[in-house]
KOLMARVO-733322 format. One record per residue: residue number from 1; x negated, y, z negated of N, C-alpha, C in turn. Coordinates in Angstrom, 2 decimals. Layout:
REM residues N
<NUM,<X,Y,Z>,<X,Y,Z>,<X,Y,Z>>
...
//
This chain:
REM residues 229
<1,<-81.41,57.91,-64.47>,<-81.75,59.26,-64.95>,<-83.22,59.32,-65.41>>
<2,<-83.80,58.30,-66.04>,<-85.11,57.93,-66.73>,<-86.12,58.21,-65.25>>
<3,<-85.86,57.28,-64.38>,<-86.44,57.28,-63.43>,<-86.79,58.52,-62.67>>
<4,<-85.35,59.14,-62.70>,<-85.28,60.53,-62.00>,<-86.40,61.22,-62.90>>
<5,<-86.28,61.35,-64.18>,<-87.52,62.40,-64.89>,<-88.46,62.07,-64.89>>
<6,<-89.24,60.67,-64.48>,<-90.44,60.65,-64.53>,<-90.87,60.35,-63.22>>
<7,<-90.13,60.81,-62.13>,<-90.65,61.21,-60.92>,<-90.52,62.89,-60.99>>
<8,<-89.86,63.56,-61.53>,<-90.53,64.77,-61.56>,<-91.47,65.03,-62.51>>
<9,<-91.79,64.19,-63.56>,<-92.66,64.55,-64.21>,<-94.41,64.00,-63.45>>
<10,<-94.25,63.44,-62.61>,<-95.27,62.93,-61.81>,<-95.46,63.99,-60.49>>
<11,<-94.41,64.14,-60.11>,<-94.90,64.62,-58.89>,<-94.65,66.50,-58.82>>
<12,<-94.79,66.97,-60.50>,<-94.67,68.61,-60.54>,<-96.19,69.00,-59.84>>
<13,<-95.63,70.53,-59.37>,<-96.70,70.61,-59.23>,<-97.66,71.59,-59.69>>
<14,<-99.15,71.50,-59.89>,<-99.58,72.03,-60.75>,<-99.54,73.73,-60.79>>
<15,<-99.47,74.47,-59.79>,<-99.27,75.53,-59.37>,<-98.36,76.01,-59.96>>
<16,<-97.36,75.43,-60.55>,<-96.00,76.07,-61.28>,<-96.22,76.30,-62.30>>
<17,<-97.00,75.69,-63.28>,<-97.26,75.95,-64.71>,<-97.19,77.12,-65.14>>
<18,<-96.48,77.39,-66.02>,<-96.09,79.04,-66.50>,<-97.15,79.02,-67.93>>
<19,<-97.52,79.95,-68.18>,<-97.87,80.45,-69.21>,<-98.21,80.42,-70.80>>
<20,<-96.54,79.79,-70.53>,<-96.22,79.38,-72.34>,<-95.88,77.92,-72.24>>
<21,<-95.10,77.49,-70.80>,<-93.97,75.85,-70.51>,<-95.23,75.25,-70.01>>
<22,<-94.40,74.07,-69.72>,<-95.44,73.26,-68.68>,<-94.67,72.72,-68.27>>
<23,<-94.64,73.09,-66.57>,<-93.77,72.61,-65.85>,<-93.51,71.60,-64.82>>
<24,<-92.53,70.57,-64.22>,<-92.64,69.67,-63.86>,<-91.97,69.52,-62.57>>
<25,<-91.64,69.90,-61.67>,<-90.79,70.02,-60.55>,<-89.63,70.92,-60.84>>
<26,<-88.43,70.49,-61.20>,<-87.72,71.61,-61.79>,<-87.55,71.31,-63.01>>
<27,<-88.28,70.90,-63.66>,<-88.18,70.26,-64.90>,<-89.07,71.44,-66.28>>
<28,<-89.01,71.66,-67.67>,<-89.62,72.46,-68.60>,<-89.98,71.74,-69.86>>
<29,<-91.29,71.88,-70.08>,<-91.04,71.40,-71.77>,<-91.25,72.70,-72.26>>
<30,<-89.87,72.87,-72.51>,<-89.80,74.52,-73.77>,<-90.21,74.55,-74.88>>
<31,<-90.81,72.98,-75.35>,<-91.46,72.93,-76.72>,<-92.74,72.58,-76.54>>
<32,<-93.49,72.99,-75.50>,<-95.24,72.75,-75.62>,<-95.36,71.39,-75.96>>
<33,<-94.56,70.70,-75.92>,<-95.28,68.76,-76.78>,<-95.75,68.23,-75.52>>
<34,<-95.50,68.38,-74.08>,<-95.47,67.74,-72.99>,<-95.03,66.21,-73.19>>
<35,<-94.13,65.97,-73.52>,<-93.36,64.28,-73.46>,<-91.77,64.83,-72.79>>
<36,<-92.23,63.16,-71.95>,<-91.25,63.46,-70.88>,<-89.70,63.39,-71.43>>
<37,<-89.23,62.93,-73.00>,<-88.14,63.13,-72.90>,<-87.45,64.25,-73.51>>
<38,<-88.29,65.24,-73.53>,<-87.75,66.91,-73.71>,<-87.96,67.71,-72.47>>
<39,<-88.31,66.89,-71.73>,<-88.34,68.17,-70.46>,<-86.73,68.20,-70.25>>
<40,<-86.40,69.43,-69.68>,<-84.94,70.20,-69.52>,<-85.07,70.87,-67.92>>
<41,<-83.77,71.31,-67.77>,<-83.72,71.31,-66.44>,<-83.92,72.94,-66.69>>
<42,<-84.86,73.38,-66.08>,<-85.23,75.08,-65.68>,<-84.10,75.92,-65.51>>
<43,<-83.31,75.35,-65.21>,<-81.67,76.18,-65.24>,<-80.50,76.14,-66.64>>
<44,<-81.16,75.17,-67.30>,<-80.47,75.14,-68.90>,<-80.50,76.54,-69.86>>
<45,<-80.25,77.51,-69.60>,<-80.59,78.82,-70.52>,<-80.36,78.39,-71.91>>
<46,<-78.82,77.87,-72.02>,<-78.64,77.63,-73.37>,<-80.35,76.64,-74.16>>
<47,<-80.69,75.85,-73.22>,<-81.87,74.97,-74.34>,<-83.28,76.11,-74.11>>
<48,<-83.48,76.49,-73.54>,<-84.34,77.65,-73.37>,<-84.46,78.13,-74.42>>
<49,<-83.06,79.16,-74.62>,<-83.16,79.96,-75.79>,<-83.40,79.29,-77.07>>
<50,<-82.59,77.82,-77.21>,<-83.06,77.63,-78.58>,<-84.87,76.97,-78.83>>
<51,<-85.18,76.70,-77.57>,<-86.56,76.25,-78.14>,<-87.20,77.74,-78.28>>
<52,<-86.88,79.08,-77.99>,<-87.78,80.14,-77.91>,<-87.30,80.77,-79.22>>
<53,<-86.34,79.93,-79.88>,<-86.44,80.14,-81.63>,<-86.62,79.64,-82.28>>
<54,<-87.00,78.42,-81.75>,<-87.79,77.70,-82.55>,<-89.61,77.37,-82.40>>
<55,<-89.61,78.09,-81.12>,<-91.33,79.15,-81.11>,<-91.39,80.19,-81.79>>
<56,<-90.30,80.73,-82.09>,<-90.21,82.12,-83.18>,<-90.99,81.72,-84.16>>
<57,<-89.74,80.85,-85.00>,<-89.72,80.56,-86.16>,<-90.96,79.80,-86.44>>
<58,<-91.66,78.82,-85.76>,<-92.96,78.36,-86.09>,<-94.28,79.32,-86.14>>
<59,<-93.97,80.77,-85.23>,<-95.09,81.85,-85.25>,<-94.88,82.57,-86.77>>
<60,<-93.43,82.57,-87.20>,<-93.31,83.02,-88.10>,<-93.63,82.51,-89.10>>
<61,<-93.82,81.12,-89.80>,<-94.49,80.76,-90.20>,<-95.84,80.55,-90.47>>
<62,<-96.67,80.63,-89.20>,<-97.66,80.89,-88.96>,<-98.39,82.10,-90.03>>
<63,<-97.82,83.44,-89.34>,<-97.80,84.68,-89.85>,<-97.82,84.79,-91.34>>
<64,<-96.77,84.10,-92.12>,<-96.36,83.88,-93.36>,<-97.52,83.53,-94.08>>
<65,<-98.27,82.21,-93.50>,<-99.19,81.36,-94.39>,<-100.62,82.41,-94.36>>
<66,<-100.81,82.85,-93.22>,<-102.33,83.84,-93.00>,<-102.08,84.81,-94.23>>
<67,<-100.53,85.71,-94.32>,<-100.55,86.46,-95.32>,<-101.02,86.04,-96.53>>
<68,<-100.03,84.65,-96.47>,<-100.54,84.35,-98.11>,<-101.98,84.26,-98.73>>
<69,<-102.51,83.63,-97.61>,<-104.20,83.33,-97.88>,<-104.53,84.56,-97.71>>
<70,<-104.50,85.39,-96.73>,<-104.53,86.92,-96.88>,<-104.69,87.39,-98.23>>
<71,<-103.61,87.25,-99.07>,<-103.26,87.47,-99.98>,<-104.10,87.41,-101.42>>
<72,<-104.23,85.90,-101.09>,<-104.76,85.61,-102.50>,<-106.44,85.52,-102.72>>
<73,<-106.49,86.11,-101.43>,<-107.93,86.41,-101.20>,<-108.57,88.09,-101.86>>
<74,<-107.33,88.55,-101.61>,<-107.30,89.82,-101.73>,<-107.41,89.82,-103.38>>
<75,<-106.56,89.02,-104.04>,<-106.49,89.33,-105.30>,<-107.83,88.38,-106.06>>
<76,<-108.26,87.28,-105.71>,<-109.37,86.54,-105.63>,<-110.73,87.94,-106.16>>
<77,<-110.95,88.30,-105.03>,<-111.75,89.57,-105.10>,<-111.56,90.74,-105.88>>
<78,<-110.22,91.21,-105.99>,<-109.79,91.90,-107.30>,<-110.99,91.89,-108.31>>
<79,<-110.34,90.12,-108.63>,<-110.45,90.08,-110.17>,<-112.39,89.80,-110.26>>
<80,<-113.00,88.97,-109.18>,<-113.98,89.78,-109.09>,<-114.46,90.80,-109.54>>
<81,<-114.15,91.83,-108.90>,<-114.54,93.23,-108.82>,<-114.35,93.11,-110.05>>
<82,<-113.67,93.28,-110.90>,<-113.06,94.02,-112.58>,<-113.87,93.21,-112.80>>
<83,<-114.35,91.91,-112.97>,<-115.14,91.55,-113.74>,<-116.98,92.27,-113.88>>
<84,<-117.04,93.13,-113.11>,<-118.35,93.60,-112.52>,<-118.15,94.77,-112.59>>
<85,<-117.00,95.27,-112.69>,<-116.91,97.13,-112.55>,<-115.84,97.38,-113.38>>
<86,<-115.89,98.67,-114.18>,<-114.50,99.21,-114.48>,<-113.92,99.81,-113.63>>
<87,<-114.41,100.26,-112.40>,<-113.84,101.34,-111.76>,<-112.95,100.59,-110.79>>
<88,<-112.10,99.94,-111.53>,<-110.41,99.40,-110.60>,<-109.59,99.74,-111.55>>
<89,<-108.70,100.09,-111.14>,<-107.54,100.69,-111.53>,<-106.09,99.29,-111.21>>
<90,<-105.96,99.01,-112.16>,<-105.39,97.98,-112.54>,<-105.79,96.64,-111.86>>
<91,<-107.01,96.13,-111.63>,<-107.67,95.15,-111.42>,<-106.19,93.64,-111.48>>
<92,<-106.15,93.10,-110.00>,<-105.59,91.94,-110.00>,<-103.99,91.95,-110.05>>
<93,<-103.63,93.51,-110.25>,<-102.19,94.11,-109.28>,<-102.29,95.11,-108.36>>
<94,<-102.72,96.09,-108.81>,<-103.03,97.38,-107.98>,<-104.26,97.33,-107.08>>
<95,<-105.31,97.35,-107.99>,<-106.81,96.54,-107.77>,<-106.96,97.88,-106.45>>
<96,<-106.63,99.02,-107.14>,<-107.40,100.46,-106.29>,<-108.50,100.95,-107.00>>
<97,<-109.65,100.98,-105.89>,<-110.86,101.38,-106.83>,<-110.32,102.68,-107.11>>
<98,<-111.54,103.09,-108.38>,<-111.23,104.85,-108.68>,<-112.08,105.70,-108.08>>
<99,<-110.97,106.87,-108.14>,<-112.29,108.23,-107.12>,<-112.85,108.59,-108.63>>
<100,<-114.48,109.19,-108.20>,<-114.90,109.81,-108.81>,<-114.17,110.92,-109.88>>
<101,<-113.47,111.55,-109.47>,<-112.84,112.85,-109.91>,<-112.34,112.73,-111.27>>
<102,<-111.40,111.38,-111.57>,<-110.85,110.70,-112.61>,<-111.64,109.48,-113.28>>
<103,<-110.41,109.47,-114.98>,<-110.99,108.27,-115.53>,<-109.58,107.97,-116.32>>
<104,<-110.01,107.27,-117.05>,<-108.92,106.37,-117.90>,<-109.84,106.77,-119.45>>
<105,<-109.44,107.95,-119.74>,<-109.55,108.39,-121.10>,<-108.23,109.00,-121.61>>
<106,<-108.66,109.64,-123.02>,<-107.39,110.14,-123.45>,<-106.01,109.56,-123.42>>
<107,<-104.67,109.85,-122.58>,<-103.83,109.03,-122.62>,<-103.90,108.35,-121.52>>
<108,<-104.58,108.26,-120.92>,<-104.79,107.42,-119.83>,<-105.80,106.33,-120.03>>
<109,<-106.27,106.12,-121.24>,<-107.07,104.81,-121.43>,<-105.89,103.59,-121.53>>
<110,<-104.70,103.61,-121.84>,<-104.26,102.14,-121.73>,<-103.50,102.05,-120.84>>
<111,<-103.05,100.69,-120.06>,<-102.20,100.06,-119.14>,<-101.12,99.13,-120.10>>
<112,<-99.83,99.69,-119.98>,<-98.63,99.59,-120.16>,<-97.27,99.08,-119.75>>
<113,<-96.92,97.98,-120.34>,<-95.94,97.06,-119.50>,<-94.54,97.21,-119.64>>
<114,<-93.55,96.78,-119.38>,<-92.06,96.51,-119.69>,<-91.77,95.56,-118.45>>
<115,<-90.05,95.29,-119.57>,<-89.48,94.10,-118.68>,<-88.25,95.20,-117.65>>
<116,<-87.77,94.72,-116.20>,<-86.88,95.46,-115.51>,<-85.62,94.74,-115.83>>
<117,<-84.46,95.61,-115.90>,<-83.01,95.06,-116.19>,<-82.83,94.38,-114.95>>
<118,<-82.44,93.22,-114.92>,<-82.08,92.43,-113.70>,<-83.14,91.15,-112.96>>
<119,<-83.93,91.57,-114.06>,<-85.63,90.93,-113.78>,<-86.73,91.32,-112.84>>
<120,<-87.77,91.43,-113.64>,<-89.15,91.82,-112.80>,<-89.56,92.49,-114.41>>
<121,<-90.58,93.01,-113.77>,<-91.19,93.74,-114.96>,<-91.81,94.55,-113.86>>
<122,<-92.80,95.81,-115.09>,<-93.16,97.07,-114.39>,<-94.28,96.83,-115.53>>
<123,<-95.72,97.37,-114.89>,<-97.14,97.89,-115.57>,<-97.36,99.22,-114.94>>
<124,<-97.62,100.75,-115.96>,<-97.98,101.56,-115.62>,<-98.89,102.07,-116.59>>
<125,<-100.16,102.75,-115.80>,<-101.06,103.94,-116.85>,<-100.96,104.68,-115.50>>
<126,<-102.09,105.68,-115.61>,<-102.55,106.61,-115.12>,<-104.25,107.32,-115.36>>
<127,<-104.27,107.93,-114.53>,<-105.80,108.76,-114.78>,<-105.54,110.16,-114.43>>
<128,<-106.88,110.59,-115.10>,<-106.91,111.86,-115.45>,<-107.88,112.54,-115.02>>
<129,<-107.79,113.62,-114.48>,<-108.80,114.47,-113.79>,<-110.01,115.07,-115.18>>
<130,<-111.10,114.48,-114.57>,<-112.31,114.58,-115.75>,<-112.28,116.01,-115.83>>
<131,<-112.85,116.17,-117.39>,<-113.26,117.84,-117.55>,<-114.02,118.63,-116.92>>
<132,<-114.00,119.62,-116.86>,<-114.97,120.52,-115.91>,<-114.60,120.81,-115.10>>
<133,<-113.72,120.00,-113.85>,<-113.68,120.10,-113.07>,<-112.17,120.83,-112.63>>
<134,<-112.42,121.96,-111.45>,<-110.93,122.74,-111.52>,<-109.89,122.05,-111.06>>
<135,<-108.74,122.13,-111.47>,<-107.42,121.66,-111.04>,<-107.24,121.73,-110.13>>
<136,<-107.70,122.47,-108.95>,<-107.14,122.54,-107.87>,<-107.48,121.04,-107.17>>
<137,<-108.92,120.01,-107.83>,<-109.28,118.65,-107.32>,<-107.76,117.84,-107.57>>
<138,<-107.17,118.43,-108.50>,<-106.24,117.06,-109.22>,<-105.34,116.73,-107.92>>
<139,<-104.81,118.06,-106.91>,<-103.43,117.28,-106.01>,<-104.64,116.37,-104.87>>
<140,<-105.89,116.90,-105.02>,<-106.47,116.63,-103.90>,<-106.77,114.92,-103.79>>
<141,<-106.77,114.59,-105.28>,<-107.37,113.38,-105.49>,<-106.18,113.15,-105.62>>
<142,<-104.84,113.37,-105.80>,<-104.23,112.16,-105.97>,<-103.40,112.08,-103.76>>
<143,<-104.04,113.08,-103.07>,<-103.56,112.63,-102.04>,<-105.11,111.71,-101.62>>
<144,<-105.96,111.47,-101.78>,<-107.18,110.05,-101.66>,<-106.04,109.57,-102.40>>
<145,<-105.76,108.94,-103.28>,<-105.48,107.95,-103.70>,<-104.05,107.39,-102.49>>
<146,<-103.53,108.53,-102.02>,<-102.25,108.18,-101.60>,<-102.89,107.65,-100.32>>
<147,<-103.65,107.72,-99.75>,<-104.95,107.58,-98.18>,<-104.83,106.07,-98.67>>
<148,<-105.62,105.52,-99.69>,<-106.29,104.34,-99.96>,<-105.37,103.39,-100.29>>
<149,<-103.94,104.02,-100.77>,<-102.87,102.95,-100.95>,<-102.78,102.62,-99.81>>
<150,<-102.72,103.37,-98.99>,<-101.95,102.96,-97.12>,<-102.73,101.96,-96.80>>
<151,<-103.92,102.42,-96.73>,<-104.80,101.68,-96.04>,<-105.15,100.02,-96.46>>
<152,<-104.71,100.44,-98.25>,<-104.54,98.70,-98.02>,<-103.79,97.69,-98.34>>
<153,<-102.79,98.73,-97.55>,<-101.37,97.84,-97.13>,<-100.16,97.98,-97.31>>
<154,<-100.09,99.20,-98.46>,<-99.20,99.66,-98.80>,<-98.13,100.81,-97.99>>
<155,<-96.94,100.17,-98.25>,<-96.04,100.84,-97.05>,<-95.29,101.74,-97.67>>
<156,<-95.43,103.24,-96.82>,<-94.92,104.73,-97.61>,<-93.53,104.59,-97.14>>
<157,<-92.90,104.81,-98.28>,<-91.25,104.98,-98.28>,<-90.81,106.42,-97.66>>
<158,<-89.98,106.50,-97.04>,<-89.34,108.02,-96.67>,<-88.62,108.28,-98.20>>
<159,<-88.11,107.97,-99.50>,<-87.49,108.20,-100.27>,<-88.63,109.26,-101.06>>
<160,<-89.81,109.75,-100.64>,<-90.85,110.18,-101.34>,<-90.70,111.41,-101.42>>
<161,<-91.26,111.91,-102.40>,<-90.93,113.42,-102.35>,<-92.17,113.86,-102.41>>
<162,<-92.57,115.40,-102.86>,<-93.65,116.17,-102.77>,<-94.35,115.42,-103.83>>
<163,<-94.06,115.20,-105.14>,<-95.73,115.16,-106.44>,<-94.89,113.74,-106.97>>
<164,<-94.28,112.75,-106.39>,<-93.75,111.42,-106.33>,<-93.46,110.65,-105.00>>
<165,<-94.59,110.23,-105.05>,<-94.72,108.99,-103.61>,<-93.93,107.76,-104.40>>
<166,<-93.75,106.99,-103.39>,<-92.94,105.91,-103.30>,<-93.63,104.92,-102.28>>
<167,<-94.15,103.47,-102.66>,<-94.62,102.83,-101.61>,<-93.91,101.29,-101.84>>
<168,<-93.91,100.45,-100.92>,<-93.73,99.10,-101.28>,<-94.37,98.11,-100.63>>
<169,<-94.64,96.99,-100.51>,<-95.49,95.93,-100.20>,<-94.84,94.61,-100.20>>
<170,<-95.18,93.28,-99.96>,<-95.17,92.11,-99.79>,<-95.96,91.30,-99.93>>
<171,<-96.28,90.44,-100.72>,<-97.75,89.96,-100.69>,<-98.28,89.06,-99.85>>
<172,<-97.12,88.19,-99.20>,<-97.34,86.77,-98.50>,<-96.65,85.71,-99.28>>
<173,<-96.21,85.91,-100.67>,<-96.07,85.13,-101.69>,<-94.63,85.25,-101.56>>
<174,<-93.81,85.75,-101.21>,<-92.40,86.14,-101.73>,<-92.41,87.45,-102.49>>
<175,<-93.50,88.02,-102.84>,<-93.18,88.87,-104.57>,<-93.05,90.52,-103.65>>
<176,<-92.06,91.25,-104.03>,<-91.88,92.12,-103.38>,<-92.14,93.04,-104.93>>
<177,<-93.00,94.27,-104.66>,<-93.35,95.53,-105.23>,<-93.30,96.67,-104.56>>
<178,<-93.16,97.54,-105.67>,<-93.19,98.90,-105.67>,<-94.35,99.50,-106.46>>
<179,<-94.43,100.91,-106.06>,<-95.40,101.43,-106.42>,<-95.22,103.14,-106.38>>
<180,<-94.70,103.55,-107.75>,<-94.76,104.93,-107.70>,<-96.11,105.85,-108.13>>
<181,<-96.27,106.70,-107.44>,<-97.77,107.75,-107.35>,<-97.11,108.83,-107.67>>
<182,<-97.65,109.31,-109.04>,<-96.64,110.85,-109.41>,<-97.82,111.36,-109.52>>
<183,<-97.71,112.63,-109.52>,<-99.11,113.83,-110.19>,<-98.12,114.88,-110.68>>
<184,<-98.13,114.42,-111.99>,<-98.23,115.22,-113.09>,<-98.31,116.88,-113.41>>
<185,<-98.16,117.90,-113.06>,<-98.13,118.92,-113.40>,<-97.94,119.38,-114.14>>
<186,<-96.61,119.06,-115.06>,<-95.84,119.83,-116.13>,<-96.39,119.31,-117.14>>
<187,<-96.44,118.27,-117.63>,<-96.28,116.92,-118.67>,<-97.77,116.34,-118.22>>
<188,<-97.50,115.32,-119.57>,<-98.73,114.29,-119.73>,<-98.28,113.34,-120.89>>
<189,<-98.87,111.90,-120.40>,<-98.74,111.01,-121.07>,<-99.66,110.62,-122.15>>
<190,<-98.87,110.47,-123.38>,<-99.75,109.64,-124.71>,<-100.47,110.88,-124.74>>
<191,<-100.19,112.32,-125.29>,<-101.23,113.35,-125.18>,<-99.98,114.28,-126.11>>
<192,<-100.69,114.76,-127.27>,<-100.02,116.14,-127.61>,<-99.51,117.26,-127.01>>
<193,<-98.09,117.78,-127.25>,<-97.86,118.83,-126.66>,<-98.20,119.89,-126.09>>
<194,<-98.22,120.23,-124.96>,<-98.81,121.41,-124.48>,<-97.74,121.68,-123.68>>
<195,<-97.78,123.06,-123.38>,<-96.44,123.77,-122.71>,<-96.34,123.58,-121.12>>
<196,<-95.08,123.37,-120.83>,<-95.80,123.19,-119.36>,<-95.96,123.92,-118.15>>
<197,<-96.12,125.30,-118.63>,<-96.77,125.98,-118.27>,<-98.05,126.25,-118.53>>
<198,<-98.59,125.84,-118.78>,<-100.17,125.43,-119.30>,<-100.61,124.41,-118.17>>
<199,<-101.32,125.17,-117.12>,<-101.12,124.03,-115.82>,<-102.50,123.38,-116.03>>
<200,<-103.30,123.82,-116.40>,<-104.31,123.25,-116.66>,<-104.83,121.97,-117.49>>
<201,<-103.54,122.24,-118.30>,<-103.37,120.61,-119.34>,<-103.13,120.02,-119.07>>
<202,<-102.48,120.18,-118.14>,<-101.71,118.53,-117.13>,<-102.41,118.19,-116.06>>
<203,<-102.97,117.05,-116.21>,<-104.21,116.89,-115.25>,<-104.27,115.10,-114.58>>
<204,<-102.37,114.77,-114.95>,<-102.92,113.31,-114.54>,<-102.04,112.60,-113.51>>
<205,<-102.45,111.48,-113.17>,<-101.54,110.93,-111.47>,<-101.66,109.43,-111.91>>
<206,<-99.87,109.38,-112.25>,<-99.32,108.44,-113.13>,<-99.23,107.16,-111.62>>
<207,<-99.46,105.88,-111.80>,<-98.96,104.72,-111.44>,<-98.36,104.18,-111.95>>
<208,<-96.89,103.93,-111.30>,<-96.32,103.01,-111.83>,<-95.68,101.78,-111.12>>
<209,<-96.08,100.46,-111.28>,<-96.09,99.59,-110.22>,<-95.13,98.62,-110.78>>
<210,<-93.96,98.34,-109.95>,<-92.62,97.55,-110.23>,<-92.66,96.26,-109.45>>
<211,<-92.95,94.63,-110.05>,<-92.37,93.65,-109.43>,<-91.15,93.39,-109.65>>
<212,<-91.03,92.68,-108.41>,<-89.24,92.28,-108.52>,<-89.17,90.64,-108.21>>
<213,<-88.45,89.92,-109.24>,<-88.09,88.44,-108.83>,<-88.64,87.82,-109.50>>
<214,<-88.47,86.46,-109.45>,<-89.57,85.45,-109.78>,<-90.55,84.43,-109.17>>
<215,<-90.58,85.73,-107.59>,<-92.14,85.50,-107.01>,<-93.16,86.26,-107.33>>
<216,<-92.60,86.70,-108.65>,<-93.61,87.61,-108.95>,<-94.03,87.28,-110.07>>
<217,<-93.46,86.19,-111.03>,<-94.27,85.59,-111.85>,<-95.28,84.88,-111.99>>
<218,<-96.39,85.28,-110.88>,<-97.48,84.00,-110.97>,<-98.46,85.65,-111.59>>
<219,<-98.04,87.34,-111.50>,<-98.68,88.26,-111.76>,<-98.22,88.48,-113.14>>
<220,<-97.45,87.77,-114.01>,<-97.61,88.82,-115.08>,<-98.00,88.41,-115.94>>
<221,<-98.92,87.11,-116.17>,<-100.29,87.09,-117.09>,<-101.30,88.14,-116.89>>
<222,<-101.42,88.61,-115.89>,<-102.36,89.58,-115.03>,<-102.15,90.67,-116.07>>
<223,<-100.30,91.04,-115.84>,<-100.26,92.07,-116.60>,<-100.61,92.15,-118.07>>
<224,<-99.75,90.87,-118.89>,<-100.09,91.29,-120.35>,<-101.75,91.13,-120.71>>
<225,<-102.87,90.40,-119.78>,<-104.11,90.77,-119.71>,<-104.31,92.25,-120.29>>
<226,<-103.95,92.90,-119.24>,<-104.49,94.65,-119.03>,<-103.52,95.46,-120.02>>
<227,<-102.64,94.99,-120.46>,<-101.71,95.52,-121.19>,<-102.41,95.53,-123.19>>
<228,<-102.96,94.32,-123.07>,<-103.32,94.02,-123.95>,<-104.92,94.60,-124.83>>
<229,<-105.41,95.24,-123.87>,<-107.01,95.67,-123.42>,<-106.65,96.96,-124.63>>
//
């Protein structure tokens, strides 16, 4: 039998070589190693399929590790940035720069934590549409903000409604989040009563960003950081 495979592994011919295999007379290495004692007979479907999941599963891995470095590159630069600018909006979770339009005054100067029943925790503030400027900027800026979540990376939920987005993400890490985008109309946070019909008082577009698990504990020094500010 030995003999038999390494006369087809000698005398394949080169013309057959497919694409992804490397092929040997009627012979396949379905695992790219080219050693002659995995070549399989071209008519084996059953070994086919399992080496083409176990090309899966190694791309998938692949994929996995780029995210992560992806990842922590992303937050790498974050914390960067905050160290050089205020204008991030929760620097080293969220780490969305700010539009002009808003700031983090009034009740929107602090970032705010809790623990989730079942585990994770949640950090939320918000910003506020600066004075002067008419309300009609406030839905406008908080749909930029909803633009700039997408774009970096954040995935829009169909569960979203009109003045409460819903997004979620993955980091590469395991740590799966959420991310609610409200704008405010009626109400306002950490701010004296005003009626809410008083549309003009309500001027702010709340974040509130939910990890889940304990791949998500390498972020919540991050949080009681900003929590603590």
């Amino acid at each position: 039998m030995m003999w038999s495979i390494l006369f087809a592994f000698f005398a394949g011919d080169p013309s057959g070589l497919a694409d992804t295999h490397y092929r040997y007379g009627q012979m396949v290495d379905y695992d790219q190693v080219r050693q002659v004692r995995l070549l399989n007979p071209t008519t084996d479907l059953m070994v086919k399929q399992r080496a083409e999941i176990r090309g899966a599963i190694r791309q998938r891995k692949i994929r996995e590790q780029r995210a992560r470095v992806a990842a922590e590159r992303r937050r790498q630069a974050a914390l960067e940035r905050a160290a050089r600018t205020g204008d991030i909006i929760m620097a080293g979770l969220l780490s969305l720069p700010r539009e002009p339009a808003t700031g983090a005054f009034d009740g929107c100067a602090k970032v705010q934590k809790g623990l989730i029943m079942g585990g994770g925790f949640m950090v939320f503030t918000c910003e506020k549409l600066k004075p002067g400027l008419p309300i009609a900027q406030h839905k406008q800026t908080f749909l930029r903000y909803k633009d700039a979540l997408m774009k970096d990376g954040w995935r829009y939920l169909p569960e979203s409604k009109n003045h409460e987005l819903v997004f979620a993400r993955n980091d590469g890490f395991g740590c799966n989040s959420e991310l609610q985008l409200k704008l405010w109309t009626d109400r306002s946070m950490n701010e004296s009563f005003r009626p809410a019909s008083d549309r003009n008082a309500h001027r702010q577009i709340v974040f509130m960003a939910k990890f889940y698990g304990p791949r998500c504990e390498r972020y919540f020094p991050i949080a009681e950081a900003l929590a603590a500010r």
